[in-house]
N, CA, C and O atoms as a printed pandas DataFrame, in Angstrom:
     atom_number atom_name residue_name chain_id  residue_number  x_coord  y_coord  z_coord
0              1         N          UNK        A               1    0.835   -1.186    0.000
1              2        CA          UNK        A               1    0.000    0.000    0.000
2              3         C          UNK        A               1    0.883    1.253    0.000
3              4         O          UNK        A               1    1.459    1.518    1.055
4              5         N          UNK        A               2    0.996    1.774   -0.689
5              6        CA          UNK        A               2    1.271    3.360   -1.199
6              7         C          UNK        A               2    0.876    3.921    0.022
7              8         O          UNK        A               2   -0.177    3.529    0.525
8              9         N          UNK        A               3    1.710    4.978    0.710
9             10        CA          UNK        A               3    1.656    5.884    2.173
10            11         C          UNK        A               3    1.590    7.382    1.142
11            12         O          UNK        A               3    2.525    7.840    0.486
12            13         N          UNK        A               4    0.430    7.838    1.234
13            14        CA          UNK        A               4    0.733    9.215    1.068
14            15         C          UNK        A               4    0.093   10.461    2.166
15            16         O          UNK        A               4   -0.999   10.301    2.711
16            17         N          UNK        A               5    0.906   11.651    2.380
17            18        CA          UNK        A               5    0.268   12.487    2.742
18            19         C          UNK        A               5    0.004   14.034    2.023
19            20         O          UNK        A               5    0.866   14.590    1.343
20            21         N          UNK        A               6   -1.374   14.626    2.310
21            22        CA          UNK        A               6   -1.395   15.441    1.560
22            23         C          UNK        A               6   -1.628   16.792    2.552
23            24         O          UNK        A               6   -2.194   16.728    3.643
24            25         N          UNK        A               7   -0.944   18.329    1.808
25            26        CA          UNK        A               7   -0.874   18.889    2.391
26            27         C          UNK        A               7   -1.410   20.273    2.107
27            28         O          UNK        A               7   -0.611   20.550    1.213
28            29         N          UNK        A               8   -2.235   21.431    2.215
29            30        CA          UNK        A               8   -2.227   22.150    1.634
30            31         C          UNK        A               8   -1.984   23.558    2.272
31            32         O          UNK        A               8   -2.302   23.957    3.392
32            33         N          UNK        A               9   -1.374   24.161    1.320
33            34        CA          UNK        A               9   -0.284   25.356    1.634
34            35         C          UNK        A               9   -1.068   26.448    1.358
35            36         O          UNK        A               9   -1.689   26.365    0.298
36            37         N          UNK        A              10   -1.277   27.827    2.251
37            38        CA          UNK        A              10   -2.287   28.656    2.319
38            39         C          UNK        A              10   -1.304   29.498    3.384
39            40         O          UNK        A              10   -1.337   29.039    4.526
40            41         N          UNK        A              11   -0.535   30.526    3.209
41            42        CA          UNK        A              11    0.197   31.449    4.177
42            43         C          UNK        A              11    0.811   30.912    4.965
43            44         O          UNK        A              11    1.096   31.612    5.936
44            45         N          UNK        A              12    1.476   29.026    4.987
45            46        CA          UNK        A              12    2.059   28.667    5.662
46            47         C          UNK        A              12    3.528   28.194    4.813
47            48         O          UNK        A              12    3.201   28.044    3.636
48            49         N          UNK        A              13    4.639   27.981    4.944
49            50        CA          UNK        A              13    5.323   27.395    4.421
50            51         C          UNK        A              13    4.823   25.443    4.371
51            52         O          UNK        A              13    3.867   24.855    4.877
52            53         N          UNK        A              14    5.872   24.995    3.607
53            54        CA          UNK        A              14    6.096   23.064    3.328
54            55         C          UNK        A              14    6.548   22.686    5.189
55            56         O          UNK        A              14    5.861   21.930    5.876
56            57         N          UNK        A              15    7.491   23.220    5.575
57            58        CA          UNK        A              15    7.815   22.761    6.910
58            59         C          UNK        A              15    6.887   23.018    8.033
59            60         O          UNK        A              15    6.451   21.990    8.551
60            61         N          UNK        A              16    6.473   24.147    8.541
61            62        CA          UNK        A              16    5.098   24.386    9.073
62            63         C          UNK        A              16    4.309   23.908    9.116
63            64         O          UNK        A              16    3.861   23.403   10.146
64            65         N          UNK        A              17    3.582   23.843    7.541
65            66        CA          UNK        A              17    2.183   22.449    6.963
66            67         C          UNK        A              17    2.702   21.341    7.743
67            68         O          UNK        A              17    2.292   21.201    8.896
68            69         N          UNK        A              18    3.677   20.420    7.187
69            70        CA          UNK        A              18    3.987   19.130    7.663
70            71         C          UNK        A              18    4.432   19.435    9.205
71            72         O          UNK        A              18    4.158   18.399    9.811
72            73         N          UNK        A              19    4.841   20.122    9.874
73            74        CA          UNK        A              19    5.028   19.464   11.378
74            75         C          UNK        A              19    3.284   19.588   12.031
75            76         O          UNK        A              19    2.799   18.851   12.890
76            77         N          UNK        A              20    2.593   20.739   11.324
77            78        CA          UNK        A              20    1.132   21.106   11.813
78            79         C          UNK        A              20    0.577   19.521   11.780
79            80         O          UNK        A              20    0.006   18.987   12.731
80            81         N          UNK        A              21    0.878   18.840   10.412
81            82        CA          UNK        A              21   -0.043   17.819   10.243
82            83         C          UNK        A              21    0.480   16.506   11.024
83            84         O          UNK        A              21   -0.319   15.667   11.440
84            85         N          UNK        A              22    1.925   16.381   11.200
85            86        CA          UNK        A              22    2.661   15.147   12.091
86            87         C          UNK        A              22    2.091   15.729   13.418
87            88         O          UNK        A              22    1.929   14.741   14.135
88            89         N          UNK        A              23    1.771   16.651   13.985
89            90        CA          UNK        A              23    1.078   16.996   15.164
90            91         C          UNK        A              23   -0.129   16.723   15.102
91            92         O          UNK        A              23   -0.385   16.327   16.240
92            93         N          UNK        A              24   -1.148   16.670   14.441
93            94        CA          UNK        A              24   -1.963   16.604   14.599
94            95         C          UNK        A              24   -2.483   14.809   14.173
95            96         O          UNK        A              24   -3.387   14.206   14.752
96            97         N          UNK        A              25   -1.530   14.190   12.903
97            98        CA          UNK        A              25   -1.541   13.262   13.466
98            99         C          UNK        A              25   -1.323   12.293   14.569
99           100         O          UNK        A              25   -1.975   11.249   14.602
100          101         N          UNK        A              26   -0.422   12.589   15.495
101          102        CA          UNK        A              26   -0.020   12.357   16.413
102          103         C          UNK        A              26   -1.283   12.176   17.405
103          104         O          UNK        A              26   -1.797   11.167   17.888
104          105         N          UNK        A              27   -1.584   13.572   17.519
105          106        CA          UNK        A              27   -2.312   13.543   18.390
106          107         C          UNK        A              27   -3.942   12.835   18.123
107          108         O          UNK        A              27   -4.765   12.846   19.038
108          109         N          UNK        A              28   -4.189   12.373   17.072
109          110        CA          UNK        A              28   -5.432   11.127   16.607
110          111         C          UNK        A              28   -4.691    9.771   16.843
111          112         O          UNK        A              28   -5.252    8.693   17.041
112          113         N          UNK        A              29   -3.506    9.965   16.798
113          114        CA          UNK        A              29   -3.099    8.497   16.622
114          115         C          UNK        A              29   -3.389    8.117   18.694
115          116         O          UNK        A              29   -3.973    7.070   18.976
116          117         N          UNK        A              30   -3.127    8.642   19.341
117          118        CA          UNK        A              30   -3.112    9.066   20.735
118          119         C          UNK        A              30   -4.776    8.836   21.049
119          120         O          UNK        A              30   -5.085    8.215   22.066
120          121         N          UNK        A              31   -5.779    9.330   20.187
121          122        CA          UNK        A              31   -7.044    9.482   20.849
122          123         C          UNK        A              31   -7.689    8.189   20.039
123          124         O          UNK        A              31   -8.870    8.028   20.344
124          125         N          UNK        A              32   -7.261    7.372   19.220
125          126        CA          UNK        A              32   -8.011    6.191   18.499
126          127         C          UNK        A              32   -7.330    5.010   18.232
127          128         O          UNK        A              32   -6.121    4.993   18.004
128          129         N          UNK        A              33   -8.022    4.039   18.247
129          130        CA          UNK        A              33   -7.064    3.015   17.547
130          131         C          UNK        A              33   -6.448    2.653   16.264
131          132         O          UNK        A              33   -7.072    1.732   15.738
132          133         N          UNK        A              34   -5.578    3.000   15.670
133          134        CA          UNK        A              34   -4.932    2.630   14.663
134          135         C          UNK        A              34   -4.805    1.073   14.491
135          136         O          UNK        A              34   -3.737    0.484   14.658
136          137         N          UNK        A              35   -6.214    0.334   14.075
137          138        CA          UNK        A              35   -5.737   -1.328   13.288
138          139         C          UNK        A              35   -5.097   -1.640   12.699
139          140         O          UNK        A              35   -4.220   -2.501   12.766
140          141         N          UNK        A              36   -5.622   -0.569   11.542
141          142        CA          UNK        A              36   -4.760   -1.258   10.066
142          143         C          UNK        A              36   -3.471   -0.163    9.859
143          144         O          UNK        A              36   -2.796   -0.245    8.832
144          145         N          UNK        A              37   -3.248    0.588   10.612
145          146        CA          UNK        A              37   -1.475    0.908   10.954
146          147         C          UNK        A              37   -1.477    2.234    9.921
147          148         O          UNK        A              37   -0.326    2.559    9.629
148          149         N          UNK        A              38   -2.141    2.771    9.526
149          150        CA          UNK        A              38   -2.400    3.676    8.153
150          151         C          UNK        A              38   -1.930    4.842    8.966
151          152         O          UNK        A              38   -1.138    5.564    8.361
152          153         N          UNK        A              39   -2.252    5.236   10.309
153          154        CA          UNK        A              39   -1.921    6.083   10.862
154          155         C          UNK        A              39   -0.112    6.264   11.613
155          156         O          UNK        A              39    0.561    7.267   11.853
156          157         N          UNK        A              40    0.130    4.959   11.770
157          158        CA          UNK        A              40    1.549    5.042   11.739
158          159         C          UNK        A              40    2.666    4.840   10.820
159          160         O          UNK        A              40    3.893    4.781   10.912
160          161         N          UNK        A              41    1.577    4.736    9.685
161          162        CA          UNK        A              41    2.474    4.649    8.057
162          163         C          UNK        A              41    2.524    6.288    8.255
163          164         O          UNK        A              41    3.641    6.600    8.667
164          165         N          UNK        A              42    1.958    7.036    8.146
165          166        CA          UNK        A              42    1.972    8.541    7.986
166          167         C          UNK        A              42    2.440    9.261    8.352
167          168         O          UNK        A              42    2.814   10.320    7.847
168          169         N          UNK        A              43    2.604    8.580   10.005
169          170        CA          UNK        A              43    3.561    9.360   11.256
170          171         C          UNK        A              43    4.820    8.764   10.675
171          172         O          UNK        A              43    5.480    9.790   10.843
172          173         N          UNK        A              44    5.431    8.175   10.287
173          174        CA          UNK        A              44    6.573    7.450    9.976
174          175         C          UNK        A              44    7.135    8.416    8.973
175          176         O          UNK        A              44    8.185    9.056    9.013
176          177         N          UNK        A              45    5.657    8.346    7.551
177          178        CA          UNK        A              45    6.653    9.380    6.396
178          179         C          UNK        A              45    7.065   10.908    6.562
179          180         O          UNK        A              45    7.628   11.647    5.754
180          181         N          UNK        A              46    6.530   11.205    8.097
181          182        CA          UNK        A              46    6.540   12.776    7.696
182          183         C          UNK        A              46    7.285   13.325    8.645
183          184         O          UNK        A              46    7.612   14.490    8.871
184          185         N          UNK        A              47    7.659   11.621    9.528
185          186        CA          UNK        A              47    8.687   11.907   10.609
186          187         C          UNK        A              47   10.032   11.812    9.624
187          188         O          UNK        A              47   10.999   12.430   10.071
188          189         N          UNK        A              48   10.230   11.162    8.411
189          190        CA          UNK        A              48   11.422   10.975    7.725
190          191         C          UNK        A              48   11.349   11.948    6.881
191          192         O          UNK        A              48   12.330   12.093    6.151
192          193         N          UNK        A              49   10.471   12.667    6.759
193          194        CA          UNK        A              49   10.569   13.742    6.016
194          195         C          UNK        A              49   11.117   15.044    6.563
195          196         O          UNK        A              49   11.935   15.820    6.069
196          197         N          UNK        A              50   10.279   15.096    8.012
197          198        CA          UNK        A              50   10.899   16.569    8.916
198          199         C          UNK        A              50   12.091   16.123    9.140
199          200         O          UNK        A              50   12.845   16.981    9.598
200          201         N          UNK        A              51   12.450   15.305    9.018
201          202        CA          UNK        A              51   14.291   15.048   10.002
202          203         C          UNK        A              51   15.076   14.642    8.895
203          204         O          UNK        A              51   16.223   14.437    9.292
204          205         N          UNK        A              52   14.946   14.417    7.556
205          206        CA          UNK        A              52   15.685   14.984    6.109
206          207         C          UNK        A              52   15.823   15.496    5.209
207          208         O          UNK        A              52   16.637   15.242    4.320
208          209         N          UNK        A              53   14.716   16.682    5.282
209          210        CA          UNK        A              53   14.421   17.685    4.588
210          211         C          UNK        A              53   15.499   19.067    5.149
211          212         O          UNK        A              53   15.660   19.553    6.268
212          213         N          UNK        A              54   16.133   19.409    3.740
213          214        CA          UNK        A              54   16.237   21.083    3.528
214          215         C          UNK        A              54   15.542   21.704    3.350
215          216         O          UNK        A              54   14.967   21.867    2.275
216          217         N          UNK        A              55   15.351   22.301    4.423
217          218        CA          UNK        A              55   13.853   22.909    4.048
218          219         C          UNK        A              55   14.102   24.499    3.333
219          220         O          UNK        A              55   13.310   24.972    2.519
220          221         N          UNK        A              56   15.207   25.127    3.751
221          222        CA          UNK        A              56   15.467   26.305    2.891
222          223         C          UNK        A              56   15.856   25.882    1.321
223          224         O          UNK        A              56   15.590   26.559    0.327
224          225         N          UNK        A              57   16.293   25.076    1.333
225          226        CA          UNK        A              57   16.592   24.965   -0.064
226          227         C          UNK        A              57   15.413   24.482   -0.605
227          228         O          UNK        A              57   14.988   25.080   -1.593
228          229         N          UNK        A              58   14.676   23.366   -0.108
229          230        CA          UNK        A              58   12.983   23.409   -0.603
230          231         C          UNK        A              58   12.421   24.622   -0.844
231          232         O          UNK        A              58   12.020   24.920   -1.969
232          233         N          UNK        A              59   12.360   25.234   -0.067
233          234        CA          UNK        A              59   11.419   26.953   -0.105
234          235         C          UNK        A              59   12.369   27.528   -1.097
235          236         O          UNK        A              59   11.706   28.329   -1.754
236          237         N          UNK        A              60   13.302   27.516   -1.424
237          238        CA          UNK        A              60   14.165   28.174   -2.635
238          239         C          UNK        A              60   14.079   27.589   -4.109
239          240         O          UNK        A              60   14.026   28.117   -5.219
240          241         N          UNK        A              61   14.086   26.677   -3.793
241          242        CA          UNK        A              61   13.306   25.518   -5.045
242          243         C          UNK        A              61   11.959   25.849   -5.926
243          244         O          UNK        A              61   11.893   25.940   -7.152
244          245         N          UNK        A              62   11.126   25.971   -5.167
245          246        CA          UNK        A              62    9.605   26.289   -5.339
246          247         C          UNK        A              62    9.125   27.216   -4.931
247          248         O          UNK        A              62    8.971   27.096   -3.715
248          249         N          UNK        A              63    8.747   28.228   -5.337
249          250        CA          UNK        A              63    7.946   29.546   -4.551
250          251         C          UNK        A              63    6.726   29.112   -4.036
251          252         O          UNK        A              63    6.267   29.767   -3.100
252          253         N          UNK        A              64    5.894   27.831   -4.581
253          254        CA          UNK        A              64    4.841   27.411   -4.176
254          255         C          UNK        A              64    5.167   26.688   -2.521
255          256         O          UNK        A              64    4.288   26.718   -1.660
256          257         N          UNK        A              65    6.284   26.179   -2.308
257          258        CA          UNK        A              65    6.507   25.730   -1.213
258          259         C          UNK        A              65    6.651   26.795    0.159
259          260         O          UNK        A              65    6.275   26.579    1.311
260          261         N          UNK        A              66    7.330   28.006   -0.400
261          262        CA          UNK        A              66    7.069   29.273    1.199
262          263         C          UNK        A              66    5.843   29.339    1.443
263          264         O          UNK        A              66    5.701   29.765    2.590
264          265         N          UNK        A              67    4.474   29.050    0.747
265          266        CA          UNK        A              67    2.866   29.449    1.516
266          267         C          UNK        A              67    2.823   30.618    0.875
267          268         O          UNK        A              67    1.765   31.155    1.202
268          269         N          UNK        A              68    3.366   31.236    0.196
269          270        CA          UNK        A              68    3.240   32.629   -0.728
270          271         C          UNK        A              68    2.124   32.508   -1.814
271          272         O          UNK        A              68    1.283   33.348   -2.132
272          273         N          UNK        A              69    2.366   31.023   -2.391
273          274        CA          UNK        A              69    0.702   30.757   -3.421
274          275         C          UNK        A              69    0.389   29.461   -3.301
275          276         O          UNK        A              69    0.984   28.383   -3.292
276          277         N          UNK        A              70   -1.065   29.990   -3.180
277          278        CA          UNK        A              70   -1.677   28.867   -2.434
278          279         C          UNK        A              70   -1.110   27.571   -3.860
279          280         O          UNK        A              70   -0.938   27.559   -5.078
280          281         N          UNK        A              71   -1.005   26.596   -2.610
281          282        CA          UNK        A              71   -0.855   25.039   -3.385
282          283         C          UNK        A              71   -1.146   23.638   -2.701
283          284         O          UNK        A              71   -1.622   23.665   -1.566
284          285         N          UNK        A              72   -0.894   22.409   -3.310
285          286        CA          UNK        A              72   -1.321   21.513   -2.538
286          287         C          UNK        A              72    0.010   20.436   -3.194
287          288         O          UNK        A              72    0.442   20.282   -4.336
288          289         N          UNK        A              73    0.418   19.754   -1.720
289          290        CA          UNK        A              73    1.569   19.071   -2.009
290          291         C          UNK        A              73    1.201   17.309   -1.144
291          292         O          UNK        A              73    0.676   17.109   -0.048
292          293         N          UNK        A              74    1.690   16.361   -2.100
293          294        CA          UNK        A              74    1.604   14.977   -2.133
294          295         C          UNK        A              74    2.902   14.691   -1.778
295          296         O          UNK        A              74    3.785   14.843   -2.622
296          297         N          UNK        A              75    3.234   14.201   -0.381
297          298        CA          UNK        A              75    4.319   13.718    0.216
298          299         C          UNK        A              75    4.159   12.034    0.070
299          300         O          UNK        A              75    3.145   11.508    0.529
300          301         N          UNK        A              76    5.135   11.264   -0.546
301          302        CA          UNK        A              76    5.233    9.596   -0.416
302          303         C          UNK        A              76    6.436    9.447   -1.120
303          304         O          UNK        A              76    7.049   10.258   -1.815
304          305         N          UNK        A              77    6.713    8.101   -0.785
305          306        CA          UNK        A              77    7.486    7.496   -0.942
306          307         C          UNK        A              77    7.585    6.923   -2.254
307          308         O          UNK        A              77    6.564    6.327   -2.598
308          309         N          UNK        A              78    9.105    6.940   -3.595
309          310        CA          UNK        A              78    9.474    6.350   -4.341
310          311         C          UNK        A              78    9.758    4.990   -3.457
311          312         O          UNK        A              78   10.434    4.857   -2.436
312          313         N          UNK        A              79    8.924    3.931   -4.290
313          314        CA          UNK        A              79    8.370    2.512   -4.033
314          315         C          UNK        A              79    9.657    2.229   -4.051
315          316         O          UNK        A              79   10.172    2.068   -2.945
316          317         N          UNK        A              80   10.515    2.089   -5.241
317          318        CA          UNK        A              80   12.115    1.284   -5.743
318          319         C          UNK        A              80   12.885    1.495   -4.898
319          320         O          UNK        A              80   13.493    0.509   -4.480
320          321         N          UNK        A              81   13.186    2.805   -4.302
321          322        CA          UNK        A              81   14.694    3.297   -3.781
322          323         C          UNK        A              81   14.256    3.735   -1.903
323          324         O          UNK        A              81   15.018    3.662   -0.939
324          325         N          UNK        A              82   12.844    4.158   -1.922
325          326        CA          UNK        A              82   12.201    4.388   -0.314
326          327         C          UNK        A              82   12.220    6.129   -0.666
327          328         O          UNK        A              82   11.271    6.760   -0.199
328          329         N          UNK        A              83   13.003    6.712   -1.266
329          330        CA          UNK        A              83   13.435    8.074   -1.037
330          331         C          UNK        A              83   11.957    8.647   -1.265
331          332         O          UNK        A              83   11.003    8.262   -1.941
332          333         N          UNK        A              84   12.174    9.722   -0.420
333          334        CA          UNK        A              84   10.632   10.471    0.092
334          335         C          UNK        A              84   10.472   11.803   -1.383
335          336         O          UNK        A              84   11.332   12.620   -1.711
336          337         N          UNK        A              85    9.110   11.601   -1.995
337          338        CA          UNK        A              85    8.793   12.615   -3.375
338          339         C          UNK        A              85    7.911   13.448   -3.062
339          340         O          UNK        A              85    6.909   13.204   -2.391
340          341         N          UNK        A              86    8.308   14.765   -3.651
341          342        CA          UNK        A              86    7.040   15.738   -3.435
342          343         C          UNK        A              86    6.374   15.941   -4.654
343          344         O          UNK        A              86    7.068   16.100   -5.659
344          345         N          UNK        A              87    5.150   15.963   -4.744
345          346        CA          UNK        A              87    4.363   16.645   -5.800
346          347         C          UNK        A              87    3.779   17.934   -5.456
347          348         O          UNK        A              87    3.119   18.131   -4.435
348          349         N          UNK        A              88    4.010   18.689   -6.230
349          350        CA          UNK        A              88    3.342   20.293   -6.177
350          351         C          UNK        A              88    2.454   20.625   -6.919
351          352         O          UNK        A              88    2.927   20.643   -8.056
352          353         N          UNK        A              89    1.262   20.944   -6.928
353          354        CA          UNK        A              89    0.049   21.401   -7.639
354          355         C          UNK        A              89   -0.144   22.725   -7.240
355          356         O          UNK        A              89   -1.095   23.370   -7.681
């Protein structure tokens, strides 16, 4: 199963969005039961994402990534190699 998370960017930066949303997953994963683990697939990708991400050089990369225009970004994993992909819309 494909882990994705999605994020959308509105006056916040890419790093902001994602720790907002690893927090807030967190804190569901804390108030429910996670069976089928979907919730700690998520906490997993975005924990490997905040702790190997450049994030200035991301925000330098993409103007869509500072929260300057609005966008929506698809965090997962390349299946072959594990390495973590962003999509930007």
């Amino acid at each position: 199963m494909e882990v994705i998370v999605n994020l959308h960017l509105k006056n916040r930066c890419i790093e902001t969005e994602a720790r907002s949303e690893f927090n807030r997953l967190m804190e569901t994963y804390f108030k429910t039961d996670d069976l089928e683990g979907e919730l700690d697939d998520k906490i997993e990708l975005l924990r490997d994402f905040l702790d190997g991400s450049d994030f200035r050089k991301l925000r330098s990369s993409d103007i869509r990534l500072t929260g300057t225009t609005e966008s929506d970004v698809i965090i997962k994993r390349n299946n072959k190699a594990g390495a973590i992909v962003l999509e930007v819309f």
